[in-house]
BALOBA-1460 file (C-alpha; in Angstrom, 3 decimals):
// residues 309
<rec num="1" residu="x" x="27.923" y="-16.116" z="-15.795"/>
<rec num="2" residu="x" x="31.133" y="-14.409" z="-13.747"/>
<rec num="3" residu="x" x="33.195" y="-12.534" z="-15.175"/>
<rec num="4" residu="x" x="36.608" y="-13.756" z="-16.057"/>
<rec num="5" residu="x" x="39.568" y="-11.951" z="-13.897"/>
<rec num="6" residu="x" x="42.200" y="-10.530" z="-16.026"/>
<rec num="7" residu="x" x="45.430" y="-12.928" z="-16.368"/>
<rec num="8" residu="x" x="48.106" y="-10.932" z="-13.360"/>
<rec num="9" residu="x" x="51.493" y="-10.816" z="-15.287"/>
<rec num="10" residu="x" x="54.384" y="-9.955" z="-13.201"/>
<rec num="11" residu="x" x="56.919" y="-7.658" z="-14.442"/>
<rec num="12" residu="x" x="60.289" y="-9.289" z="-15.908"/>
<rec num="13" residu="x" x="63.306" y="-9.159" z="-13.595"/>
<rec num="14" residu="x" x="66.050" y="-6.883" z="-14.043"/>
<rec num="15" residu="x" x="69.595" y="-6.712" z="-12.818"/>
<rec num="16" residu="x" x="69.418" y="-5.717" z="-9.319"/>
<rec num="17" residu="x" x="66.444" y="-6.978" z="-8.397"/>
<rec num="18" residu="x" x="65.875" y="-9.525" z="-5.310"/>
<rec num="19" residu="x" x="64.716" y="-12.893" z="-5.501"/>
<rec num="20" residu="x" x="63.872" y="-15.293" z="-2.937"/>
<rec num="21" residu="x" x="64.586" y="-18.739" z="-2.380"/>
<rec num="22" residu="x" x="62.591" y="-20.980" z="-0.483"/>
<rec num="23" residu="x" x="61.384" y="-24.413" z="0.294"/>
<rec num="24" residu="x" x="58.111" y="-24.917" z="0.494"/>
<rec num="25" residu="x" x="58.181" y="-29.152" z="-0.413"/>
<rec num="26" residu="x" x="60.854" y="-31.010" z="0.485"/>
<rec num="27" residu="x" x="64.382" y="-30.358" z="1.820"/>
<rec num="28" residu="x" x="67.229" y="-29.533" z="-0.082"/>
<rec num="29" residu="x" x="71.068" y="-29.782" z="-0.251"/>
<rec num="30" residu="x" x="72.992" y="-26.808" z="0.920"/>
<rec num="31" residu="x" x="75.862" y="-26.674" z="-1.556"/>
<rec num="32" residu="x" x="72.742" y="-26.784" z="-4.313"/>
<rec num="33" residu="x" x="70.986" y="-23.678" z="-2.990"/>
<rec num="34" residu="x" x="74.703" y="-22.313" z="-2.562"/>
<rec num="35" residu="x" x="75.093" y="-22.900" z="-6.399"/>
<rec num="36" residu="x" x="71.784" y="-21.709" z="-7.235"/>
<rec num="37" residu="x" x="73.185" y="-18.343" z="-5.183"/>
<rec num="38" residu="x" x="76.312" y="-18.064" z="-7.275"/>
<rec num="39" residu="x" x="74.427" y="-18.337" z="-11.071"/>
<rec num="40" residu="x" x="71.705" y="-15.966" z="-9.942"/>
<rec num="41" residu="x" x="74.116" y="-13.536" z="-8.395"/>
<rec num="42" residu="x" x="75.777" y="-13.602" z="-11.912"/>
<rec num="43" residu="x" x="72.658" y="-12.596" z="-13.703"/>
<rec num="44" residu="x" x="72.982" y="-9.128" z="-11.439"/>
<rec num="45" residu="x" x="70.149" y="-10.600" z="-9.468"/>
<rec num="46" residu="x" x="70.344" y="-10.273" z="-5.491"/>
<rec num="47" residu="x" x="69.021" y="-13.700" z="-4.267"/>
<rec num="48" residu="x" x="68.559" y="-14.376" z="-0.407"/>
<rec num="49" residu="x" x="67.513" y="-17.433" z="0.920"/>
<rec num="50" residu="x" x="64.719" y="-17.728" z="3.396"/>
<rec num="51" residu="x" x="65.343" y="-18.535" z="7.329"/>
<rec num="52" residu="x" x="63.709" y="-21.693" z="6.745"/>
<rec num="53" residu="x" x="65.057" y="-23.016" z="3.054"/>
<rec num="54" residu="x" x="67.552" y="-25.477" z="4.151"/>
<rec num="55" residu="x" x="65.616" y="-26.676" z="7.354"/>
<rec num="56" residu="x" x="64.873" y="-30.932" z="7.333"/>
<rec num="57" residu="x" x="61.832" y="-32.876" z="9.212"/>
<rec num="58" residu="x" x="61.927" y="-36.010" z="7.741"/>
<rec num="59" residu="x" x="60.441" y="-35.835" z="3.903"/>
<rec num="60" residu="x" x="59.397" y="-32.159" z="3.883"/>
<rec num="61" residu="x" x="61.537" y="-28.901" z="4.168"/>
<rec num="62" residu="x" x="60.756" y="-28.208" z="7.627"/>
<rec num="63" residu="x" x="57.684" y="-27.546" z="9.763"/>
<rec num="64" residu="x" x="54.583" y="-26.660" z="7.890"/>
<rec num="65" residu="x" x="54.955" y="-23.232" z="9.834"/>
<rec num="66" residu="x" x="58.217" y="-22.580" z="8.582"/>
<rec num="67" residu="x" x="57.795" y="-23.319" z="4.711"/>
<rec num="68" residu="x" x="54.634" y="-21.314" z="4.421"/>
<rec num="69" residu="x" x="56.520" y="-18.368" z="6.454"/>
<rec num="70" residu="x" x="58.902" y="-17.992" z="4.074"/>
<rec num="71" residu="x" x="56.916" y="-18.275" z="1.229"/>
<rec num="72" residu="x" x="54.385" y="-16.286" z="2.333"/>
<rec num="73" residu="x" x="57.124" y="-13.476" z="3.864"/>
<rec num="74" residu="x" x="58.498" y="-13.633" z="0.223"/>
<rec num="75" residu="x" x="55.394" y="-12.931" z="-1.412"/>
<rec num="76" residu="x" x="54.602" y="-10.042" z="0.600"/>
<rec num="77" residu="x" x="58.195" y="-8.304" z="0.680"/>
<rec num="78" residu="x" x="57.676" y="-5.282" z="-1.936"/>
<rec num="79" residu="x" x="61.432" y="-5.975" z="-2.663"/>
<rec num="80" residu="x" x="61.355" y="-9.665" z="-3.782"/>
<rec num="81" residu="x" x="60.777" y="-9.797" z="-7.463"/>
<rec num="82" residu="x" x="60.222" y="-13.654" z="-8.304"/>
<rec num="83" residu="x" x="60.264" y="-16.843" z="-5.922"/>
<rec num="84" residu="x" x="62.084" y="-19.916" z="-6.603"/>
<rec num="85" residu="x" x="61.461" y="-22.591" z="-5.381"/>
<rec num="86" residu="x" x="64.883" y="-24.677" z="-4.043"/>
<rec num="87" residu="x" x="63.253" y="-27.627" z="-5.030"/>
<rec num="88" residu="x" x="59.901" y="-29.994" z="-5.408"/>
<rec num="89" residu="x" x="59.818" y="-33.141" z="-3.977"/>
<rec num="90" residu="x" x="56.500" y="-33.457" z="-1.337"/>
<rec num="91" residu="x" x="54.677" y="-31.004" z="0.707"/>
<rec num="92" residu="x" x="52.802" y="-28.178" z="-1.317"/>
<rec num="93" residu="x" x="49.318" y="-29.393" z="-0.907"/>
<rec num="94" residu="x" x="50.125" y="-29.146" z="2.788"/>
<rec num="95" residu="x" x="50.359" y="-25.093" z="3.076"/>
<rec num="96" residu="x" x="48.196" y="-24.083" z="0.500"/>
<rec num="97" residu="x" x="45.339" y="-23.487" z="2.332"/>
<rec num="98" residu="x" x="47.643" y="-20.985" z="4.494"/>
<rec num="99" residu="x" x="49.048" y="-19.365" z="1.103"/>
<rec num="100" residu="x" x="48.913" y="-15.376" z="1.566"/>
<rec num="101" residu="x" x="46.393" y="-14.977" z="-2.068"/>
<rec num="102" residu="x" x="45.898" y="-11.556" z="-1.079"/>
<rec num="103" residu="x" x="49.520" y="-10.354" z="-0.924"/>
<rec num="104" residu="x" x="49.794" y="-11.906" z="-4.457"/>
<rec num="105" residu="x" x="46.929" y="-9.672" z="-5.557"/>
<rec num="106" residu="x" x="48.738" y="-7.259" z="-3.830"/>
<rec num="107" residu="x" x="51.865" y="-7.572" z="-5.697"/>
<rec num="108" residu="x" x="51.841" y="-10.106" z="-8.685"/>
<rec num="109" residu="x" x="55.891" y="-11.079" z="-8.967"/>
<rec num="110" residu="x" x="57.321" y="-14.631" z="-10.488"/>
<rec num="111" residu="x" x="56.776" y="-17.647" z="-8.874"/>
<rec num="112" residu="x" x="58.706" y="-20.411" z="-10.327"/>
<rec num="113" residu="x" x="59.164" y="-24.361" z="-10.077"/>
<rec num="114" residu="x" x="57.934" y="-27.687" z="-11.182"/>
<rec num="115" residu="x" x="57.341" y="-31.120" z="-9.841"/>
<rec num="116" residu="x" x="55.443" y="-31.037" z="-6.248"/>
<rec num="117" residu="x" x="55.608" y="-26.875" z="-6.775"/>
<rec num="118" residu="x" x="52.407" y="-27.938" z="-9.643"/>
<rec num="119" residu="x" x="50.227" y="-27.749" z="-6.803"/>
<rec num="120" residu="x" x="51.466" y="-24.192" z="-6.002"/>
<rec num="121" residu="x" x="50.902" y="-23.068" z="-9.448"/>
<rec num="122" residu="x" x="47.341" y="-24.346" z="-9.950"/>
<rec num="123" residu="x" x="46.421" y="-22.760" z="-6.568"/>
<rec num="124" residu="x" x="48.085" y="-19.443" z="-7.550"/>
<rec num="125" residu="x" x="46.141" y="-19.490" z="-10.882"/>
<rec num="126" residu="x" x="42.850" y="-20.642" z="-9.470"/>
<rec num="127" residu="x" x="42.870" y="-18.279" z="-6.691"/>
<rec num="128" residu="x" x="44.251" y="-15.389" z="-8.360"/>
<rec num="129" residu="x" x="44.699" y="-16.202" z="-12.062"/>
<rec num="130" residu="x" x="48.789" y="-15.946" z="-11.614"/>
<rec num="131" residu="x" x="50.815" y="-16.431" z="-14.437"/>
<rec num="132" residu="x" x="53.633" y="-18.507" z="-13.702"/>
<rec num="133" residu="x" x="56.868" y="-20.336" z="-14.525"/>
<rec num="134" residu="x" x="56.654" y="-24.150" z="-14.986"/>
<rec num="135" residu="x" x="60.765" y="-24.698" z="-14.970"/>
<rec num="136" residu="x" x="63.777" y="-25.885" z="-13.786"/>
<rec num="137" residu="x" x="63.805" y="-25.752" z="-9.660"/>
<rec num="138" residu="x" x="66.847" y="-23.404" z="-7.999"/>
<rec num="139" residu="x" x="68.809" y="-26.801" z="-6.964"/>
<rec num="140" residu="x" x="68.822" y="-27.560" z="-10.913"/>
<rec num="141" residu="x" x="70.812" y="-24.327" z="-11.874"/>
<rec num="142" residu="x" x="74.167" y="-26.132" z="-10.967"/>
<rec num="143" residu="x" x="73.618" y="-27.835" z="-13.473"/>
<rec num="144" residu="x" x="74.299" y="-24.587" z="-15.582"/>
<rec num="145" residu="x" x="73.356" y="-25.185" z="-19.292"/>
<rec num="146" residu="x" x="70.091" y="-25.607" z="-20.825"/>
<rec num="147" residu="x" x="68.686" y="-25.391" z="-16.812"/>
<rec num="148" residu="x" x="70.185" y="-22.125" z="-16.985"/>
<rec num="149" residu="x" x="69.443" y="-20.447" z="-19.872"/>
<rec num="150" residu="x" x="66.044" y="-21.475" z="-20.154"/>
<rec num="151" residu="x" x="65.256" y="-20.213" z="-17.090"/>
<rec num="152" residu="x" x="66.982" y="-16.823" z="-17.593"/>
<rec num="153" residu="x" x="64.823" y="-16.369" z="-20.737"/>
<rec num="154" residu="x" x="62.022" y="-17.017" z="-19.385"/>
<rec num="155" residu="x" x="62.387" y="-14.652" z="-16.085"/>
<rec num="156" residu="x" x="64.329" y="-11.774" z="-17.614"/>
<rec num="157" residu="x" x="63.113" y="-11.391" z="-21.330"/>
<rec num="158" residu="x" x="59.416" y="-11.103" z="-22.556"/>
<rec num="159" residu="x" x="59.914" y="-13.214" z="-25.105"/>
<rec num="160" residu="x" x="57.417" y="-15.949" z="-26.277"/>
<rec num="161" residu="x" x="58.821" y="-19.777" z="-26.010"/>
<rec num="162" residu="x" x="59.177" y="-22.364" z="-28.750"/>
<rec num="163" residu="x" x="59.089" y="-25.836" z="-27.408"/>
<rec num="164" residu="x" x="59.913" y="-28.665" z="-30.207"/>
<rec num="165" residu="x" x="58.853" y="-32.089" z="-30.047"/>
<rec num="166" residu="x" x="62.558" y="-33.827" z="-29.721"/>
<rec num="167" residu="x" x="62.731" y="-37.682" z="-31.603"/>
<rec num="168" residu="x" x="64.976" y="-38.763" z="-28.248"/>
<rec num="169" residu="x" x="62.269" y="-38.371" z="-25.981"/>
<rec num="170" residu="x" x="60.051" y="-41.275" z="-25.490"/>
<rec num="171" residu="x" x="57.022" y="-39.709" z="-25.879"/>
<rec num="172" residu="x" x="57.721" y="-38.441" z="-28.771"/>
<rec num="173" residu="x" x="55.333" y="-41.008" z="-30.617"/>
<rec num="174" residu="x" x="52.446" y="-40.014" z="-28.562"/>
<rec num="175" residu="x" x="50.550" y="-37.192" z="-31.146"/>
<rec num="176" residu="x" x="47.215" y="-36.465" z="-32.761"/>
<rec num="177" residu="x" x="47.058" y="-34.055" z="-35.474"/>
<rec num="178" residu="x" x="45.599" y="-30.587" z="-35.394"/>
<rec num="179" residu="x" x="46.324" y="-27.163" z="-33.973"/>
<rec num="180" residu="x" x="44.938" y="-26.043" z="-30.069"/>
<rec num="181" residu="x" x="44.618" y="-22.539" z="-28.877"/>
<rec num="182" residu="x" x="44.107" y="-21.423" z="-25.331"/>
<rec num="183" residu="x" x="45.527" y="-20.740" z="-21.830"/>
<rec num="184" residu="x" x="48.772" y="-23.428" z="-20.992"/>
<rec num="185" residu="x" x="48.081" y="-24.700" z="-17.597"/>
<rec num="186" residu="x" x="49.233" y="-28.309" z="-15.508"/>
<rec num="187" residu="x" x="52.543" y="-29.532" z="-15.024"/>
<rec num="188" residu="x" x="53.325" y="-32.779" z="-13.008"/>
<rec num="189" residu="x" x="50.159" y="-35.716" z="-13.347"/>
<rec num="190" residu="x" x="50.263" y="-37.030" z="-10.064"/>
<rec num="191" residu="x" x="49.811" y="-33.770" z="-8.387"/>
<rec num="192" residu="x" x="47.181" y="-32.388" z="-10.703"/>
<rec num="193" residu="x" x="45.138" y="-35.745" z="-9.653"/>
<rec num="194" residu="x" x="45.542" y="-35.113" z="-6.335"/>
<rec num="195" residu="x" x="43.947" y="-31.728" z="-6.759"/>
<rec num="196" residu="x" x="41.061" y="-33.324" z="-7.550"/>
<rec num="197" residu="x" x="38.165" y="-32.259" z="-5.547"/>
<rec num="198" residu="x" x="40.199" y="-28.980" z="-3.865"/>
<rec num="199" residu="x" x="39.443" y="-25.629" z="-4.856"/>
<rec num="200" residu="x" x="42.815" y="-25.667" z="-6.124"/>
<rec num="201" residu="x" x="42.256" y="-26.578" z="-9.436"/>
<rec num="202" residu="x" x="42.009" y="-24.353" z="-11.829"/>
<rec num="203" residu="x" x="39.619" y="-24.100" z="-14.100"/>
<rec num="204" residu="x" x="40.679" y="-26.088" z="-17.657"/>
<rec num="205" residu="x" x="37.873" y="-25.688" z="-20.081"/>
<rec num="206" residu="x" x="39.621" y="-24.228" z="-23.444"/>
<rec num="207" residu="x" x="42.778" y="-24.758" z="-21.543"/>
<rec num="208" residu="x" x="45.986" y="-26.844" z="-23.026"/>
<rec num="209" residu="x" x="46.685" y="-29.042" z="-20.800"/>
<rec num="210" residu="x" x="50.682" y="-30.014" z="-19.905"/>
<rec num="211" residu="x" x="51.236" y="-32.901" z="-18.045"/>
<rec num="212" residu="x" x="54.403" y="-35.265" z="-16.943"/>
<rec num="213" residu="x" x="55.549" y="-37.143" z="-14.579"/>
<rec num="214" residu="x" x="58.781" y="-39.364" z="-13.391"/>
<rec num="215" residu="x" x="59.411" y="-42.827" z="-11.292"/>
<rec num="216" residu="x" x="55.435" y="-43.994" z="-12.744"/>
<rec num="217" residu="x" x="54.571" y="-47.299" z="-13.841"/>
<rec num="218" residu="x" x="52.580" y="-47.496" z="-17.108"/>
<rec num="219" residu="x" x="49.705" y="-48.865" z="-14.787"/>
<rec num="220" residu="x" x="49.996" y="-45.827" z="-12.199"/>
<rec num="221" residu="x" x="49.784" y="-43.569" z="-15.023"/>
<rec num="222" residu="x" x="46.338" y="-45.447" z="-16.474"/>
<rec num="223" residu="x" x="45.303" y="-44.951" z="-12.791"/>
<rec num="224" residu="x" x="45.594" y="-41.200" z="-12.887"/>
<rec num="225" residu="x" x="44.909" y="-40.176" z="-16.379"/>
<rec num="226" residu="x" x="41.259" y="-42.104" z="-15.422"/>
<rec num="227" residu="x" x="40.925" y="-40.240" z="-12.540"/>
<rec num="228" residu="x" x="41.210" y="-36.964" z="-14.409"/>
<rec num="229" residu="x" x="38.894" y="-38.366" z="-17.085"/>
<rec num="230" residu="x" x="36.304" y="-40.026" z="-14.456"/>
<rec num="231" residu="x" x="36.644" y="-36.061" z="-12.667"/>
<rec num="232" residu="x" x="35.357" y="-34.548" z="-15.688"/>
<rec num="233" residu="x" x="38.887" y="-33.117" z="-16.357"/>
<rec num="234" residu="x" x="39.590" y="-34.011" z="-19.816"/>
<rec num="235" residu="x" x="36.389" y="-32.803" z="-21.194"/>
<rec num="236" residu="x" x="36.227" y="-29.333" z="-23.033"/>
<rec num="237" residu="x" x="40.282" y="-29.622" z="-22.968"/>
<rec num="238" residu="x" x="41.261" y="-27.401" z="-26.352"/>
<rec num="239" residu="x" x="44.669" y="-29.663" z="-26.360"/>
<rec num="240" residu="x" x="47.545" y="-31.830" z="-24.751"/>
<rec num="241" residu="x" x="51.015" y="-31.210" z="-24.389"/>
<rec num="242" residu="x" x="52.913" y="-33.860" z="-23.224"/>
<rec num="243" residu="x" x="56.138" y="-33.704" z="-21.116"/>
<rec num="244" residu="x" x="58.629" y="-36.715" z="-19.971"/>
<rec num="245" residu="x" x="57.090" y="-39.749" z="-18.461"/>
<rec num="246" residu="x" x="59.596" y="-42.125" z="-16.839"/>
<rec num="247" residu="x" x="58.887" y="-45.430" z="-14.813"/>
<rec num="248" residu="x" x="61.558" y="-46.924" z="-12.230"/>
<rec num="249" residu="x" x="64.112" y="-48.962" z="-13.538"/>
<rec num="250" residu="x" x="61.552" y="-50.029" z="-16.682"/>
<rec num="251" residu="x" x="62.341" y="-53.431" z="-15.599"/>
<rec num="252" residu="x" x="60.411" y="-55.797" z="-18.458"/>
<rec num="253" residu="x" x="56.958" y="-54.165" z="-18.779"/>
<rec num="254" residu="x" x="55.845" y="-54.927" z="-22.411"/>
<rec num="255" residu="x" x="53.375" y="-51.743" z="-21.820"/>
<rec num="256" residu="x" x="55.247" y="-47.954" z="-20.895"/>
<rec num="257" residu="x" x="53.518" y="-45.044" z="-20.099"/>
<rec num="258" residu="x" x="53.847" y="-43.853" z="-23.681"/>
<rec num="259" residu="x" x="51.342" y="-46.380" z="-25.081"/>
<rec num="260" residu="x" x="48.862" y="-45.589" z="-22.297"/>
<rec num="261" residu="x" x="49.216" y="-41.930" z="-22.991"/>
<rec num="262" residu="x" x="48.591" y="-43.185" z="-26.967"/>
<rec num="263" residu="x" x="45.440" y="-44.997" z="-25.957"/>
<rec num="264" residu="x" x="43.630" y="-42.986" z="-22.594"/>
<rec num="265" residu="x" x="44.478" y="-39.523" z="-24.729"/>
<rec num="266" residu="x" x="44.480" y="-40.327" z="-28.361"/>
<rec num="267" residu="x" x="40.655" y="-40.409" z="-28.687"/>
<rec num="268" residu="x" x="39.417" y="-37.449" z="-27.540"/>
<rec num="269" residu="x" x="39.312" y="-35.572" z="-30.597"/>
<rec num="270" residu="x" x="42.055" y="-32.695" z="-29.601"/>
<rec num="271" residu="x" x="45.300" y="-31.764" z="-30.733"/>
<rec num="272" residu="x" x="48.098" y="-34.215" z="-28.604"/>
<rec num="273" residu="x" x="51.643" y="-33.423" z="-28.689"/>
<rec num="274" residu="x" x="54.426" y="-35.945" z="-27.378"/>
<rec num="275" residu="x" x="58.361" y="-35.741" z="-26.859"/>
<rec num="276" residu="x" x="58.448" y="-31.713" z="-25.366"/>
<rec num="277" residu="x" x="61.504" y="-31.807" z="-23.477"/>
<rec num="278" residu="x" x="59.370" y="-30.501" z="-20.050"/>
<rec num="279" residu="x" x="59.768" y="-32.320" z="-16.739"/>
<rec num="280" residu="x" x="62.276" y="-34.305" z="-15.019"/>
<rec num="281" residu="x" x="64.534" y="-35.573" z="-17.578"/>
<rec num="282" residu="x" x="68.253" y="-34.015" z="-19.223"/>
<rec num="283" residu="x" x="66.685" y="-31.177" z="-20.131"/>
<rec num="284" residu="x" x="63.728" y="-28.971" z="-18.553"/>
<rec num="285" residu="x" x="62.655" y="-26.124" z="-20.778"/>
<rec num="286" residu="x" x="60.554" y="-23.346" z="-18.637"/>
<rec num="287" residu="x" x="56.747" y="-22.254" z="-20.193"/>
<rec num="288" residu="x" x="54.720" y="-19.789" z="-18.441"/>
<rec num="289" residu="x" x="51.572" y="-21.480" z="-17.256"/>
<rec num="290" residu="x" x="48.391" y="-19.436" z="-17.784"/>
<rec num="291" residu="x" x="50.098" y="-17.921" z="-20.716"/>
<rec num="292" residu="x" x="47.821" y="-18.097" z="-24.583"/>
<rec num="293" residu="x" x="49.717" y="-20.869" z="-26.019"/>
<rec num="294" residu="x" x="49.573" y="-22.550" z="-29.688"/>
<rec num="295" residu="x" x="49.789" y="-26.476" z="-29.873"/>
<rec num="296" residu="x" x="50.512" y="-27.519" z="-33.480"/>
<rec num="297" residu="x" x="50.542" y="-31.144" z="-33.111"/>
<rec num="298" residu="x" x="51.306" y="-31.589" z="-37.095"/>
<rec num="299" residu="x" x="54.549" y="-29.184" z="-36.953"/>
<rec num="300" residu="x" x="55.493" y="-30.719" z="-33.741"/>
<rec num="301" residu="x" x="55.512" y="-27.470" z="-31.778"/>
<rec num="302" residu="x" x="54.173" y="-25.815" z="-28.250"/>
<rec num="303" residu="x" x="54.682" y="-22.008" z="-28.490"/>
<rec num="304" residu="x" x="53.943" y="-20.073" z="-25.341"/>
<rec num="305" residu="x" x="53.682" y="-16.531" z="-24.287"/>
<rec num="306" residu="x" x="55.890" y="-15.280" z="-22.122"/>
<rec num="307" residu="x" x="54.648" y="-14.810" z="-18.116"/>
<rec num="308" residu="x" x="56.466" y="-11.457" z="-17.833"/>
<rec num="309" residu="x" x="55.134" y="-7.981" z="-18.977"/>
């Protein structure tokens, strides 16, 4: 059997250090990265945005060239302490065959985003068993607030994370009972279906698994949580922890994607927790992924070990 390669825990950021934004899915407004810019800068962080960040070719973020340039430059630059990502949208799974794995061996630092950058984070883990920062996107921080401060926490202190399972979210009713141990690792549904069959996903036995999504149907989310169970992923899973699910407009469907979360994950005799305020709704909280986590689905809570050292 080989033998497991130690977690690579990048150190926290301090004031002065440089971080880089870039866009390695899809494009971005420039008075949001300018934002971003201005609530980093009064951290005492030095961010610079890449050449390429605010580059536009139709859905993506530029050329496929140009995103993984920057994000590969970034990763490589001794200076650059953590990489945020401007934004998700589409266009990960194009580049990461062309990711720089090495210069992340190299020189572990925090890599940080959520949505499309899922697909960036499994790679990163599977490839070089990166921990990383499932959280708000750069474009979010003008939003200041909770997008904010979570964030900060998470990059700048080493501090583990409490996530609580909130009443107001509407997956809050989706919940086993029981406690799960293990390695937190996932993010956004759709893209961890899509890694299906790549060698860019990681690894999940013993894991706990997060998972959300936004703009699904309850039927689309069936569709993928099958796939993951007809791909063997769901088996050997030490527990679930389950973001925000929306669906488009929610027009009259008499079934949401909270009772098909209830019935595809409810039976598999693990620990499943509902309503953590992760994902693409009011609130985002960031959780280091391929961090030891505790899910205690009868207290209601997801606590998670910090990424940073």
């Amino acid at each position: 059997m080989p033998a497991v390669r130690p977690t690579l825990n990048p150190q926290m950021l301090r004031a002065g250090d440089a971080v880089a934004l870039v866009s390695p899915a899809g494009p971005v407004a420039e008075a949001r990265v300018e934002a971003a810019v201005r609530e980093l800068s009064s951290w005492g962080l030095r961010p610079r945005v890449y050449p390429h960040a605010l580059e536009a070719e139709h859905f993506l973020a530029g050329s496929d060239d140009h995103r993984v340039a920057d994000l590969n430059d970034a990763l490589a630059d001794p200076e650059i302490r953590a990489v945020l990502c401007t934004r998700g949208g589409y266009g990960v799974q194009r580049i990461l065959a062309r990711v720089d794995y090495d210069a992340v061996r190299r020189d572990p630092k925090l890599v940080v985003g959520f949505s499309d950058i899922t697909a960036l984070h499994a790679a990163l883990w599977a490839h070089t068993r990166l921990a990383t920062v499932h959280g708000p996107v750069a474009a979010q921080l003008e939003r200041g607030g909770l997008f904010a401060s979570t964030l900060r926490h998470a990059l700048m202190t080493p501090e583990r994370f409490v996530v609580e399972a909130d009443p107001d979210e509407p997956t809050f009713s989706v919940r086993t009972s029981g406690i799960a141990h293990g390695v937190l690792l996932g993010g956004n549904l759709s893209m961890l279906s899509t890694c299906i069959g790549t060698p860019f996903l990681p690894e999940l036995d013993g894991a706990i698994l997060l998972i959300e999504d936004v703009g699904e149907l309850a039927y689309r989310v069936d569709r993928l949580l099958t796939h993951l169970g007809n791909a063997g992923v769901l088996k050997g899973l030490a527990g679930i922890a389950i973001g925000q699910f929306s669906e488009p407009g929610h027009g009259n469907n008499a079934i949401r994607p909270p009772d098909v979360l209830r019935e595809r994950l409810g039976n598999l005799g693990i620990p499943v927790l509902g309503g953590l305020s992760i994902g693409h709704g009011d609130r985002n909280h960031a959780v280091g992924l391929g961090c030891p986590a505790t899910l205690d689905a009868d207290s209601g809570t997801l606590v998670v070990a910090s990424a940073v050292r």
